[in-house]
C-alpha positions as CSV (number, residue, x, y, z in Angstrom):
1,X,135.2,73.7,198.4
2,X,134.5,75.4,194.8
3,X,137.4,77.1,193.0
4,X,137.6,80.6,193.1
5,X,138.6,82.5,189.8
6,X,140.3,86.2,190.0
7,X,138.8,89.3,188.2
8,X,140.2,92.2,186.8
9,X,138.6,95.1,187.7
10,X,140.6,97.8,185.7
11,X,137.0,98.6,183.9
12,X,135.5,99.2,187.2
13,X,138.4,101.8,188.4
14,X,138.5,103.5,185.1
15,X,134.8,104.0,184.9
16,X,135.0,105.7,188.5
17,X,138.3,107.7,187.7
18,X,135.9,108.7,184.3
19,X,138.6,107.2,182.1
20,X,138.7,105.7,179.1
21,X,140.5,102.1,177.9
22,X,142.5,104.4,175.1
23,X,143.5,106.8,178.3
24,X,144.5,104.1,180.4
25,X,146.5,102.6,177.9
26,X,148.1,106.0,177.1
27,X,148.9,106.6,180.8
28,X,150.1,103.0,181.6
29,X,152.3,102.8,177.8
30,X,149.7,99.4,176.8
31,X,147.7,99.2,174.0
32,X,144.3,99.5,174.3
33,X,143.7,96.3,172.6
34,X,145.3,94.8,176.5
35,X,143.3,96.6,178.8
36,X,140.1,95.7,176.2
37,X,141.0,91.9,176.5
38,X,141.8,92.3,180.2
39,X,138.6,93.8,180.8
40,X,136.6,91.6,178.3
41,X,138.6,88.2,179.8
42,X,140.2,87.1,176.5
43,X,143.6,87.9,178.4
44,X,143.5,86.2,181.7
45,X,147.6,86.0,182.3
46,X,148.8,89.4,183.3
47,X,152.9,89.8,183.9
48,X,154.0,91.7,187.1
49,X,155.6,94.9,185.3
50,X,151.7,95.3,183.5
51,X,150.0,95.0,186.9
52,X,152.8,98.0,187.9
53,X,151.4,99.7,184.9
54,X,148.3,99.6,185.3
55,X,148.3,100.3,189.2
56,X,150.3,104.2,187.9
57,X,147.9,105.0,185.2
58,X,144.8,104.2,188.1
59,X,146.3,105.2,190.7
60,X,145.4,102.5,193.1
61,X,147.5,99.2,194.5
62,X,147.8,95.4,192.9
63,X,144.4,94.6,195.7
64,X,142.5,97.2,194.1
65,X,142.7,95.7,190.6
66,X,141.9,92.1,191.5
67,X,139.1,90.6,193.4
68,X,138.1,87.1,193.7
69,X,134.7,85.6,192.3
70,X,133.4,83.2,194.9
71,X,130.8,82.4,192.3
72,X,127.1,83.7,192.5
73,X,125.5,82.3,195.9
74,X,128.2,83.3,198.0
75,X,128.7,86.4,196.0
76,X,125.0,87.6,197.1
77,X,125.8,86.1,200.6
78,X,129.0,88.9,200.8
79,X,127.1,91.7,199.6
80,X,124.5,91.4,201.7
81,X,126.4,90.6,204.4
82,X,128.1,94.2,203.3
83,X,124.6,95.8,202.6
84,X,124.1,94.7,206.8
85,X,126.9,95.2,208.4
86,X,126.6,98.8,209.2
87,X,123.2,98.0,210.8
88,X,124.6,95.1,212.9
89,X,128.0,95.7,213.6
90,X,131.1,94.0,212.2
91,X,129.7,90.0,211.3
92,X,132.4,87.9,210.7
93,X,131.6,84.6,208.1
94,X,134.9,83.5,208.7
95,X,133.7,79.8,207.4
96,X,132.5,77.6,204.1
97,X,129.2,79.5,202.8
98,X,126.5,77.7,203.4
99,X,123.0,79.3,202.2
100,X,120.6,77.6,204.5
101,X,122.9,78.6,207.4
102,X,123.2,81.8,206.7
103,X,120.0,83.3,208.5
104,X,121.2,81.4,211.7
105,X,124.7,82.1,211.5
106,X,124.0,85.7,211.3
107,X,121.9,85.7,214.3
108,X,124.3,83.9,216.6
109,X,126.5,86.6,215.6
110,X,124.2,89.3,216.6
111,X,123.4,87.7,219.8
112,X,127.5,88.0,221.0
C-alpha cells in the first residue's frame, strides 16, 4: 500500500471564489506570505485555529480544503472513474487500485 500525502487546496477555492492570496489573507487575518507557502508546499504543518481561518475567509469546511494525493495512477483511475460514473451508475472501487484490473473490475460492476 503506497503512502498517501494531503494537499492544500486553498489555491483551487480562491481561484473559483475569484480571489486573490492578498484577499484571502486579509479575510482570514494571515499573511499572504502563509497562504503563498501553503499553496506553493513550503508550509506543509497547518495549526487548527489557521484551518478555522482559512475555512471563514473561503467559505467552505476543513474537507473542502484538503484532499488526499493517491499519487498519479490511481489519481487518473479516480477521475475517470468520476468522468464515468454518470454514464454507468454509482461504481464503487472500494479496494487496492490495481491498473490491469481496472477494465474488469469496472465491468463486473456494470453487470450487477
Amino acid at each position: 500500500m503506497t503512502t498517501k500525502k494531503v494537499r492544500i487546496n486553498t489555491k483551487r477555492l480562491r481561484r473559483k471564489k475569484n480571489l486573490t492570496q492578498q484577499q484571502v489573507a486579509k479575510r482570514a487575518s494571515l499573511s499572504k506570505t502563509t497562504i503563498s507557502n501553503l499553496e506553493s508546499g513550503k508550509q506543509v504543518k497547518i495549526e487548527l485555529d489557521t484551518i478555522g481561518k482559512l475555512c471563514q475567509a473561503l467559505e467552505c469546511t476543513p474537507n473542502d480544503i484538503f484532499e488526499l494525493d493517491y499519487g498519479p495512477e490511481e489519481n487518473i483511475a479516480r477521475k475517470q472513474k468520476k468522468a464515468i460514473s454518470q454514464y454507468i451508475g454509482s461504481v464503487e472501487y472500494d479496494k487496492e487500485f490495481d491498473p490491469d484490473n481496472l477494465d474488469a473490475d469496472l465491468a463486473k460492476k456494470i453487470k450487477k
